[in-house]
Backbone bond lengths (Angstrom), bond angles and torsions (degrees), N, CA, C in turn:
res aa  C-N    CA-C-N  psi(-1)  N-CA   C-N-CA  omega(-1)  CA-C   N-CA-C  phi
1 X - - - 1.450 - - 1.529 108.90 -
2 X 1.907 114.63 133.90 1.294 97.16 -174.88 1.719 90.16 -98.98
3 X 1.149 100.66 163.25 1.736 117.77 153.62 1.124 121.66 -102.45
4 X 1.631 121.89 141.66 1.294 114.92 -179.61 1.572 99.79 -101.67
5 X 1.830 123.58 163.18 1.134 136.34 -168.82 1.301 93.42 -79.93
6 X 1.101 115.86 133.53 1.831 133.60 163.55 1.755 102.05 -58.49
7 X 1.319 114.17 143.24 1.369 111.94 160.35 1.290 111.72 -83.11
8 X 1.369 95.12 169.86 1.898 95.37 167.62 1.544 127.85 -64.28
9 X 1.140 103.03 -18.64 1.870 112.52 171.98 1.732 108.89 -75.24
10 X 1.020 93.67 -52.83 1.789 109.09 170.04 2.014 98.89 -49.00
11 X 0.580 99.40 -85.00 2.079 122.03 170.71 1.539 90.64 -7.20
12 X 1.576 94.62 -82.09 1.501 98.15 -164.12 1.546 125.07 -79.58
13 X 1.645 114.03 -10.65 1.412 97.45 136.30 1.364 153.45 -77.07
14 X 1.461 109.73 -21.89 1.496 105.34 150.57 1.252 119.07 -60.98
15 X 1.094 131.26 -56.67 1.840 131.00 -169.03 1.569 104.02 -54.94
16 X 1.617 116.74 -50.18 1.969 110.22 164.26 1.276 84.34 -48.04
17 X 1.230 138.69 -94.85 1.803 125.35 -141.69 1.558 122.68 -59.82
18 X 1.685 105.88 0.61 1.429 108.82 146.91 1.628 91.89 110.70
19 X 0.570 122.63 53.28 1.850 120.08 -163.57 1.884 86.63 -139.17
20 X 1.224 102.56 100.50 1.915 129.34 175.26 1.623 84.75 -64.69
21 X 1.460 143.65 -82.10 1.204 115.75 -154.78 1.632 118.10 -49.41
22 X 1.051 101.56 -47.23 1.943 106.86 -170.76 1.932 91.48 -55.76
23 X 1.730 119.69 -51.32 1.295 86.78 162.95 1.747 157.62 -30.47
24 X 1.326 73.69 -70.72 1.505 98.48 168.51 1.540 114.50 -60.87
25 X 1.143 146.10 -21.20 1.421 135.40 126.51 1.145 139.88 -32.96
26 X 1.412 92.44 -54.58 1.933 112.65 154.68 1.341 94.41 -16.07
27 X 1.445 106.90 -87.38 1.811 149.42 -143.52 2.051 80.09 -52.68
28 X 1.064 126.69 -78.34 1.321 147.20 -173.98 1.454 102.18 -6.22
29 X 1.570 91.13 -80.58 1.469 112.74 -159.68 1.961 111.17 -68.30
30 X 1.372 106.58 -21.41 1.351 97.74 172.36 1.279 124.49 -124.29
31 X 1.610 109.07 9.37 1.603 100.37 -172.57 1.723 125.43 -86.59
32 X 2.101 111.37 22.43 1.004 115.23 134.11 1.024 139.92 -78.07
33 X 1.457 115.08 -33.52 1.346 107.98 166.31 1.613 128.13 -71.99
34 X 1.187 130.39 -13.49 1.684 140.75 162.22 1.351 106.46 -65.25
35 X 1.607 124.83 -57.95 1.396 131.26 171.06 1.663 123.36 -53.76
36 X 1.444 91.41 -36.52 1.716 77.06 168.64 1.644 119.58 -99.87
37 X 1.352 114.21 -14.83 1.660 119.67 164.94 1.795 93.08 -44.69
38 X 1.269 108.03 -66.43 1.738 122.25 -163.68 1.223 104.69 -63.95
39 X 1.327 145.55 -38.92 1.301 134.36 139.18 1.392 132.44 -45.04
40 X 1.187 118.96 -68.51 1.475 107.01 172.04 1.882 119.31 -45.91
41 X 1.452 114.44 -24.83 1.080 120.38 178.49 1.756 122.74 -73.37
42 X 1.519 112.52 -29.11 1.147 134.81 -163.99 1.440 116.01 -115.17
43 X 1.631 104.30 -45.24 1.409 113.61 169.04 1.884 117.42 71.63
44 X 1.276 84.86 30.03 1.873 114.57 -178.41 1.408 120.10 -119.55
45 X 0.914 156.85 68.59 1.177 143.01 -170.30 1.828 112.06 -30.44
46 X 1.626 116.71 -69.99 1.295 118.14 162.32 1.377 124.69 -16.03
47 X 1.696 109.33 -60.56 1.793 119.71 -169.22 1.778 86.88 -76.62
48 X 1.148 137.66 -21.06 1.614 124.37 -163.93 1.266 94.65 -80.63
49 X 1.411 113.53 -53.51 1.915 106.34 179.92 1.377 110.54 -63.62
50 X 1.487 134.65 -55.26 1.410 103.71 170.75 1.375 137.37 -59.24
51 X 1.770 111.84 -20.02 1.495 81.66 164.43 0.904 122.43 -99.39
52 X 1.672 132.00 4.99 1.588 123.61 157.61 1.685 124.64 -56.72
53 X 1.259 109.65 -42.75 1.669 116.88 139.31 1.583 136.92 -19.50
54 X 0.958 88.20 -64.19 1.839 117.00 176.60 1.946 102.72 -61.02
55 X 1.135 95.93 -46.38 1.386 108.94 -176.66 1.615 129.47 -79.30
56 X 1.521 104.87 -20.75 1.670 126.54 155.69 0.797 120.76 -64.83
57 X 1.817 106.00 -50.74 1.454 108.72 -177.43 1.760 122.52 -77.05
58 X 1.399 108.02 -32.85 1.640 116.13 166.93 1.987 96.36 -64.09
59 X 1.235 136.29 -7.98 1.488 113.01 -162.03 1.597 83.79 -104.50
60 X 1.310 112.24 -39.37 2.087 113.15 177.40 1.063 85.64 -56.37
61 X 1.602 142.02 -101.00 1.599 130.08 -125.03 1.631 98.38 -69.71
62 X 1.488 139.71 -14.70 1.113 126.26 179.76 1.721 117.04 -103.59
63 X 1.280 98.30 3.57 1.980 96.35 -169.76 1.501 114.90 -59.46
64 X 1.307 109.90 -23.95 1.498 103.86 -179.33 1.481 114.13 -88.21
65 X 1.580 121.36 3.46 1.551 124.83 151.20 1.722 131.15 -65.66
66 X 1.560 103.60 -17.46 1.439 121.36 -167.03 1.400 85.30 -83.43
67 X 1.626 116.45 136.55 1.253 129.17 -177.59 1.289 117.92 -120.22
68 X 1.645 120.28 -6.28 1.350 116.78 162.96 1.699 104.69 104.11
69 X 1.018 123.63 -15.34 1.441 129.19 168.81 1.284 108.14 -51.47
70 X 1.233 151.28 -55.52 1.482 136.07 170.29 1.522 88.81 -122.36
71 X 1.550 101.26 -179.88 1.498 128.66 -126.38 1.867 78.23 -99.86
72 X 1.257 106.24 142.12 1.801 117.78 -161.17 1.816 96.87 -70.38
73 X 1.189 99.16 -39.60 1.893 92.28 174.86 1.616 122.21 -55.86
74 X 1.667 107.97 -23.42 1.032 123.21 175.26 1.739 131.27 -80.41
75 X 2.041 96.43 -24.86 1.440 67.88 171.49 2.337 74.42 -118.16
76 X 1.090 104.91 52.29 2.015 103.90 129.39 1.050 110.24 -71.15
77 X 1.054 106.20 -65.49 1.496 138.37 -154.38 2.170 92.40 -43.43
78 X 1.036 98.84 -72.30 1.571 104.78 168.57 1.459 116.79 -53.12
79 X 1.229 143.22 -37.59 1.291 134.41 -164.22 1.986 89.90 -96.41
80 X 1.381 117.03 -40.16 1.784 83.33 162.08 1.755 132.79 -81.65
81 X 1.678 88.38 -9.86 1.719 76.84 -178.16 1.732 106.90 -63.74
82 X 1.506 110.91 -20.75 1.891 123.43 -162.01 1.610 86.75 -78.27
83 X 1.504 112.70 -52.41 1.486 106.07 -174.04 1.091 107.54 -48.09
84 X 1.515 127.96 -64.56 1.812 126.88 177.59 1.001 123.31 -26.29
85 X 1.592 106.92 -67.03 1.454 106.64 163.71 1.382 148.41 -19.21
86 X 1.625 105.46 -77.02 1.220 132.85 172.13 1.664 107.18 -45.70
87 X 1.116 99.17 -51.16 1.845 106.70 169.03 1.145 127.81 -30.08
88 X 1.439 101.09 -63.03 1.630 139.76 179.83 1.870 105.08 -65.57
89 X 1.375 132.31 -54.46 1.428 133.86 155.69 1.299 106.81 -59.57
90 X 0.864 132.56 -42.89 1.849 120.10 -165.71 1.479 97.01 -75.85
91 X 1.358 131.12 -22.45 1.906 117.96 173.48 1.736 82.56 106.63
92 X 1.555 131.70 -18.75 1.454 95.54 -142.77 1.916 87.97 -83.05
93 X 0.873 138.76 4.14 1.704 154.57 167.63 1.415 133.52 -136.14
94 X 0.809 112.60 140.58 2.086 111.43 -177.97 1.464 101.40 -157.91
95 X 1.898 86.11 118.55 1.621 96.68 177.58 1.387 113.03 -38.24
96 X 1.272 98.51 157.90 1.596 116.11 159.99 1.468 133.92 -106.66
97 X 1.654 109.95 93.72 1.194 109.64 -171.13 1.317 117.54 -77.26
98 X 1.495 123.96 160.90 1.424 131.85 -147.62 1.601 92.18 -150.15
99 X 1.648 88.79 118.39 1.633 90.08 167.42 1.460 117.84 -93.63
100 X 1.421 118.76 127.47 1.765 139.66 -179.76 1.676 81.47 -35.66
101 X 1.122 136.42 -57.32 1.762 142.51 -155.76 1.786 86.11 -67.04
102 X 1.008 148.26 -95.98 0.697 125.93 -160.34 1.413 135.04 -81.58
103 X 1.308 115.54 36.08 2.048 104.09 159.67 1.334 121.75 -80.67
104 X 1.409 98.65 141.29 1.883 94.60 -174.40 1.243 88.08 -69.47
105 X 2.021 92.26 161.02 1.805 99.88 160.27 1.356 127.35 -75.45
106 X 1.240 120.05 156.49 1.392 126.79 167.23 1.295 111.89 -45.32
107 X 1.574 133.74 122.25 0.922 156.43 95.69 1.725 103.78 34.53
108 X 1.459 141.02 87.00 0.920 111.43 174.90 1.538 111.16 -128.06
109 X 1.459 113.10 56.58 1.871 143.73 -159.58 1.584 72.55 -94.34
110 X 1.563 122.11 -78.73 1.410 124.72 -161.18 1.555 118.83 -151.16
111 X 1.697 85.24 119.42 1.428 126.97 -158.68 1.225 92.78 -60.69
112 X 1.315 137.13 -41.34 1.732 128.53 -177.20 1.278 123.65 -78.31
113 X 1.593 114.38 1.93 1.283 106.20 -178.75 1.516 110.97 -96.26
114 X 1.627 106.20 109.04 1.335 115.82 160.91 1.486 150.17 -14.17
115 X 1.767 87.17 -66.26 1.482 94.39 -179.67 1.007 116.02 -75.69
116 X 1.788 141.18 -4.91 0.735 164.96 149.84 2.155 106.76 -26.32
117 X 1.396 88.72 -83.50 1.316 113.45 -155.62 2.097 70.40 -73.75
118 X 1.282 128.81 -42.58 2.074 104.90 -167.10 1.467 99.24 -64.97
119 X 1.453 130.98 -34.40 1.521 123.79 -177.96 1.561 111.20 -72.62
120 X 1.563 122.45 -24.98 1.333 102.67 161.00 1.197 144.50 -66.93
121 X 1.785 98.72 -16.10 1.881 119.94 -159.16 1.299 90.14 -84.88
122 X 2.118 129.48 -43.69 0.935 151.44 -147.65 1.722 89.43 -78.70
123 X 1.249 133.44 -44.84 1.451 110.19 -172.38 1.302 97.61 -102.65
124 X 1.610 137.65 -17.58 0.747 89.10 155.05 1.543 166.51 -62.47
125 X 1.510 93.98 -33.13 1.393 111.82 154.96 1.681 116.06 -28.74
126 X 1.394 122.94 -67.11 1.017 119.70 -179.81 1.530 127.91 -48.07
127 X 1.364 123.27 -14.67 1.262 127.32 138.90 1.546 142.67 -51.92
128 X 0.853 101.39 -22.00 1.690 123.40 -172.05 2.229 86.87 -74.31
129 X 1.656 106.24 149.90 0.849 122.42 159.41 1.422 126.47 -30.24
130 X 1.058 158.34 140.60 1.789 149.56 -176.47 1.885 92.14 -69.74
131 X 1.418 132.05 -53.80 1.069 148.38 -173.76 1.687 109.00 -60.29
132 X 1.266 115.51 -50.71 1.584 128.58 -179.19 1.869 91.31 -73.51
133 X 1.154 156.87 -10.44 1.105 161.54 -139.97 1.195 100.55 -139.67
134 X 0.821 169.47 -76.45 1.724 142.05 82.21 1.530 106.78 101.32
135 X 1.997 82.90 -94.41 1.055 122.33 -172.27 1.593 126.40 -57.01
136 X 1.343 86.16 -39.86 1.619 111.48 -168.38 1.470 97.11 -83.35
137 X 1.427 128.61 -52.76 1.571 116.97 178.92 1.755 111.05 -66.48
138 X 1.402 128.81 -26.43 1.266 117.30 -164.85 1.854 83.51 -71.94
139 X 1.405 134.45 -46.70 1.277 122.88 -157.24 1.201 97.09 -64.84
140 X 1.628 103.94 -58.56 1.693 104.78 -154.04 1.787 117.69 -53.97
141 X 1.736 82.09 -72.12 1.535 99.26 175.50 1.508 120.28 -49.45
142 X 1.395 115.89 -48.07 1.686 97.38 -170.62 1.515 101.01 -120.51
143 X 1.104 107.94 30.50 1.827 112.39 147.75 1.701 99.84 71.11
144 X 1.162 106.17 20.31 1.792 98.36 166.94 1.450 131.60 -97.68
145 X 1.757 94.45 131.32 1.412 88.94 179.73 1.700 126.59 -60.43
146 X 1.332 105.65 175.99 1.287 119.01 -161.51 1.641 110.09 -56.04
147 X 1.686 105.72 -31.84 1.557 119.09 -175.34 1.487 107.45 -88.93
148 X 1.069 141.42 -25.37 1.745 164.09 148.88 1.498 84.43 -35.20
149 X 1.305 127.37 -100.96 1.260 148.01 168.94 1.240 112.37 -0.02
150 X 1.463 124.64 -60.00 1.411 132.53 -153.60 1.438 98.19 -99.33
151 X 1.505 117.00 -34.12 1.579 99.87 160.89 1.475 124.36 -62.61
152 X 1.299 101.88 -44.22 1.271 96.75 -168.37 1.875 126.72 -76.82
153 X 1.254 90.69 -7.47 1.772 122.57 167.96 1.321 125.89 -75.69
154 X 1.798 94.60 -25.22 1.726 110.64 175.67 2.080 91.94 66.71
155 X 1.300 116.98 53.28 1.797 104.51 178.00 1.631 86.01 -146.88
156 X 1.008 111.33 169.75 1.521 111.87 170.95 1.799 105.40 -83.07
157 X 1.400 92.49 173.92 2.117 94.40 -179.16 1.658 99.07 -69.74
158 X 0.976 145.90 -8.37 1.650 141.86 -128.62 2.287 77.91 -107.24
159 X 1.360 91.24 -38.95 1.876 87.78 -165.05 0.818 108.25 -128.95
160 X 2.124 122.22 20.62 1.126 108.44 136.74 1.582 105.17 -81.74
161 X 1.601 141.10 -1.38 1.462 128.06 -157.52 1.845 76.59 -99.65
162 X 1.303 117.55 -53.46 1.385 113.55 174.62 1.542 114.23 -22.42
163 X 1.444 116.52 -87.83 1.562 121.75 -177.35 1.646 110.51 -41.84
164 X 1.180 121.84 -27.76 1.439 123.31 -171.06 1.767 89.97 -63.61
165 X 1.507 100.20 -71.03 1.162 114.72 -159.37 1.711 113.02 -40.64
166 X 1.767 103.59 -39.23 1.436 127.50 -148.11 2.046 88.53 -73.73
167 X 1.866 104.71 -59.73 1.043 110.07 170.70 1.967 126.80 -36.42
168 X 1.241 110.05 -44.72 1.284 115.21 -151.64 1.489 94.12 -74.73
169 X 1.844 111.11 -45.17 1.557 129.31 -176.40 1.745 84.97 -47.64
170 X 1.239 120.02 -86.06 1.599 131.55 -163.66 1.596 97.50 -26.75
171 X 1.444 113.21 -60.68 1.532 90.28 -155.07 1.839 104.63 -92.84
172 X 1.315 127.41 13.74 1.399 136.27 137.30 1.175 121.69 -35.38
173 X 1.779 113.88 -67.35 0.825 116.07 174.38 1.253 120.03 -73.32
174 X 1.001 122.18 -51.53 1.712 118.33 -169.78 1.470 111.98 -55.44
175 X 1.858 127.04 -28.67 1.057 114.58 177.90 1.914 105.16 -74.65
176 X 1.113 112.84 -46.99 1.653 117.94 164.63 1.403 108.10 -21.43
177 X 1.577 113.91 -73.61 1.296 108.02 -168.28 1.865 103.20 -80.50
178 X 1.040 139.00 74.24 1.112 149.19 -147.90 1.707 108.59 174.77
179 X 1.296 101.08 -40.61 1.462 104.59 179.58 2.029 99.39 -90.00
180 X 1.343 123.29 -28.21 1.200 127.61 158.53 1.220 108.46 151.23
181 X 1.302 121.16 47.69 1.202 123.69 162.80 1.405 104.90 68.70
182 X 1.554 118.35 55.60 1.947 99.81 167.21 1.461 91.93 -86.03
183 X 2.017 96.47 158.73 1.154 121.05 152.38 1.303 112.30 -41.65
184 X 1.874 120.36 136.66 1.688 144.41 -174.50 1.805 81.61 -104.79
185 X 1.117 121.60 -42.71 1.719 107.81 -150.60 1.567 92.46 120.15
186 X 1.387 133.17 -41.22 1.182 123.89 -166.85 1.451 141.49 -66.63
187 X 1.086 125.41 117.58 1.074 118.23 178.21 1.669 132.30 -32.90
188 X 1.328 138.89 124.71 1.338 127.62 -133.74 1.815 88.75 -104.40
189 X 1.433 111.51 153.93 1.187 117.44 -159.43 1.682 106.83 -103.45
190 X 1.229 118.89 132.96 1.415 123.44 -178.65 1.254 127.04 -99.04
């Protein structure tokens, strides 16, 4: 017998009516994208799992508040950016900023090694603006469009497509100059 995959509307009405598996599916299908919002935000692995944690557990005692007006990844997407936050004001976490000057270069002994090339993407990211970072995980990571995004960002769509754009340029370059600085075409900055 096959089963078909529950949607997320399906999901999160069983889990409101109290049903732990349809939760815990919940948990499944998105708790990369919460873990790496909370990572890229924190730049800890440790602080990313607790507040992806923090953020399961605030989405269980609150799921039966979600009313279905935008799309449930969308307001994740909001209940971890608040978790981050709150983290970040309460003292119990503080991003980790990363200076572009100091990331080592890529490793370029062997081209297939992965973790290699995810620990470069990973700080780089952490370079990117807190705001351009934002932007770039609500699209990338939890699949929201540009107008999703900009509500839920409180900015208009015009600078959430900006930060996308601004983000993607930044970590282009920064992985570029990372691989050893090839020529972009660009004019070099003084």
């Amino acid at each position: 017998m096959v089963t078909r995959a529950m949607s997320d509307p399906e999901l999160v009405a069983q889990a409101a009516a109290g049903d732990e598996q349809a939760f815990a599916s919940l948990v499944r299908v998105h708790a990369d994208a919460v873990y790496g919002h909370a990572f890229r935000f924190f730049g800890d692995r440790q602080t990313a799992e607790d507040a992806t944690q923090e953020v399961f557990a605030k989405v269980f005692r609150t799921i039966t508040t979600f009313d279905g007006r935008a799309k449930f990844s969308t307001w994740l997407y909001r209940v971890t950016r608040n978790v981050c936050l709150d983290m970040a004001r309460a003292g119990r976490r503080v991003p980790q900023p990363v200076d572009p000057v100091t990331l080592e270069p890529l490793s370029t002994a062997d081209f297939a090694d992965d973790v290699v090339l995810a620990d470069a993407l990973e700080r780089a990211m952490r370079v990117l603006a807190p705001e351009d970072r934002d932007a770039l995980g609500a699209v990338t990571l939890f699949g929201l469009s540009y107008a999703d995004a900009a509500e839920t960002l409180g900015v208009p769509v015009g600078t959430v497509k900006s930060r996308v754009f601004r983000a993607r340029r930044t970590l282009w370059l920064t992985l570029r100059g990372a691989e050893g600085g090839v020529d972009d075409g660009l004019p070099a900055r003084g």
